[in-house]
C-alpha positions as CSV (number, residue, x, y, z in Angstrom):
1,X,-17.3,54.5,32.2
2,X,-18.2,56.7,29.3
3,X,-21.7,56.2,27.8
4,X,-22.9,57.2,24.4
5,X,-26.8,57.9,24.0
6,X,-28.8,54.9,21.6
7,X,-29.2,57.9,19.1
8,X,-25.4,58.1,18.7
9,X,-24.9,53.8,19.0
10,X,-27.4,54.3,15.8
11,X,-25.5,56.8,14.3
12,X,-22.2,55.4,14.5
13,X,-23.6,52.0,13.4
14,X,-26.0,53.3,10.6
15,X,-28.7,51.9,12.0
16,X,-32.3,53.3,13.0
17,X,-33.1,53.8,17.2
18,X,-35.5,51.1,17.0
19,X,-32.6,48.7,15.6
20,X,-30.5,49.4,18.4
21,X,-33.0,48.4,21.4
22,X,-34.1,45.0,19.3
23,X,-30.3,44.9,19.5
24,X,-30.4,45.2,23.2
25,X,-33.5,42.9,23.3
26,X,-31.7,40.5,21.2
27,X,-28.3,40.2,23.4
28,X,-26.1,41.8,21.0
29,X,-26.0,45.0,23.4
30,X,-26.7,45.8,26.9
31,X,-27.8,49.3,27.7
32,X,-28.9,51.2,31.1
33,X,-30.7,54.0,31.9
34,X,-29.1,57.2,33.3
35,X,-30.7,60.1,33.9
36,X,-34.0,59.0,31.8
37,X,-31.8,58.5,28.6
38,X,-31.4,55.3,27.9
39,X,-27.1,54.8,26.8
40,X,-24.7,52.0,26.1
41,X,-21.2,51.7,27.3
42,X,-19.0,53.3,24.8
43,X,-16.4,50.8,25.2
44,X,-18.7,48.1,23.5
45,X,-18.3,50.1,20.5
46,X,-15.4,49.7,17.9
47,X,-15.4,52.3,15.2
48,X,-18.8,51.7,13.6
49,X,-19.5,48.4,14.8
50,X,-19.7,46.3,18.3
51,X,-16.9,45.1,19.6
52,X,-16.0,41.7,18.8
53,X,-17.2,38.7,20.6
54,X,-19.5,40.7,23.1
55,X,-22.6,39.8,21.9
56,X,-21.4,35.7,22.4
57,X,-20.0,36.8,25.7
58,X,-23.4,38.0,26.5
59,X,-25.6,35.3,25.6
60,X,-23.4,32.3,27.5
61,X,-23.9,34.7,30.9
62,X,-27.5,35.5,29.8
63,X,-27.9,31.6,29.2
64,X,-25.7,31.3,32.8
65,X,-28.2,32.9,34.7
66,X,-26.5,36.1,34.9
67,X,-29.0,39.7,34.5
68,X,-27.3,42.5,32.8
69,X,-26.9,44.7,35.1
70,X,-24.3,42.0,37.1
71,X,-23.1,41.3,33.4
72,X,-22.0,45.1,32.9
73,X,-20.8,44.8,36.3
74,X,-18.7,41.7,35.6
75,X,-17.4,43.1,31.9
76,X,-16.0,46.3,33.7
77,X,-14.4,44.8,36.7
78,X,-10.6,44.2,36.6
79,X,-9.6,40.6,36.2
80,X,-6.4,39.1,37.4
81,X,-6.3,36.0,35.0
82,X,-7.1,38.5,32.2
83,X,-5.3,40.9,33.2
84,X,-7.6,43.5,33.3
85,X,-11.3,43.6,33.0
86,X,-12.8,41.4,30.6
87,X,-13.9,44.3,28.3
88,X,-10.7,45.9,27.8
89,X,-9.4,41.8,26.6
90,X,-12.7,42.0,24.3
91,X,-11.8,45.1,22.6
92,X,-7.4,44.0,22.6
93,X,-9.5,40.7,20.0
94,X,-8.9,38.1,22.7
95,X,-12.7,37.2,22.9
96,X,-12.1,33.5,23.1
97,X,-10.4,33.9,26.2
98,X,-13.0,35.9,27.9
99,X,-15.6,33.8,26.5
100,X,-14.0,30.6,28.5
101,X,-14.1,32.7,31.6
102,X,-18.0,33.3,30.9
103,X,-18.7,29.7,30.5
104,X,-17.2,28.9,33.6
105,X,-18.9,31.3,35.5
106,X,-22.0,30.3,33.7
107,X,-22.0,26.5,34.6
């Protein structure tokens, strides 16, 4: 899984460092550490803005329970109903249908 550093998330969506975490903080984002830097999955990205329907996708697991760490697990790991993993059906606009599979999971 590719990462890109917070600097270059900020970069890419004009926005300051600090903007980025309170995005993270917020549930917009979900970021790890890795070798001390702190970096976001560059698949969550789409051009110069977050990929659609993440951030929702997010909250319902956050609100399900779920911590991020088995979130990013969950949003990277191939899905037969999908098909494929959940983040590749994100970023192919078909949110709705990944966001049903969250709520289930969730409740």
């Amino acid at each position: 899984m590719a990462m890109l550093p917070v600097a270059e998330v900020a970069q890419l969506l004009s926005i300051s460092v600090s903007r980025v975490h309170q995005l993270v903080r917020d549930g917009q984002l979900l970021s790890l550490r890795r070798d001390g830097v702190t970096v976001v999955p560059a698949d969550f990205m789409d051009g110069s803005a977050v990929v659609k329907g993440l951030a929702g996708t997010i909250t319902v697991l956050r609100d399900g329970g779920y911590h991020d760490d088995d979130i990013l697990r969950w949003l990277f790991t191939d899905d037969e109903s999908l098909p494929g993993a959940p983040i590749a059906a994100l970023r192919a606009g078909r949110h709705k249908e990944v966001k049903r599979r969250a709520q289930a999971m969730a409740f």
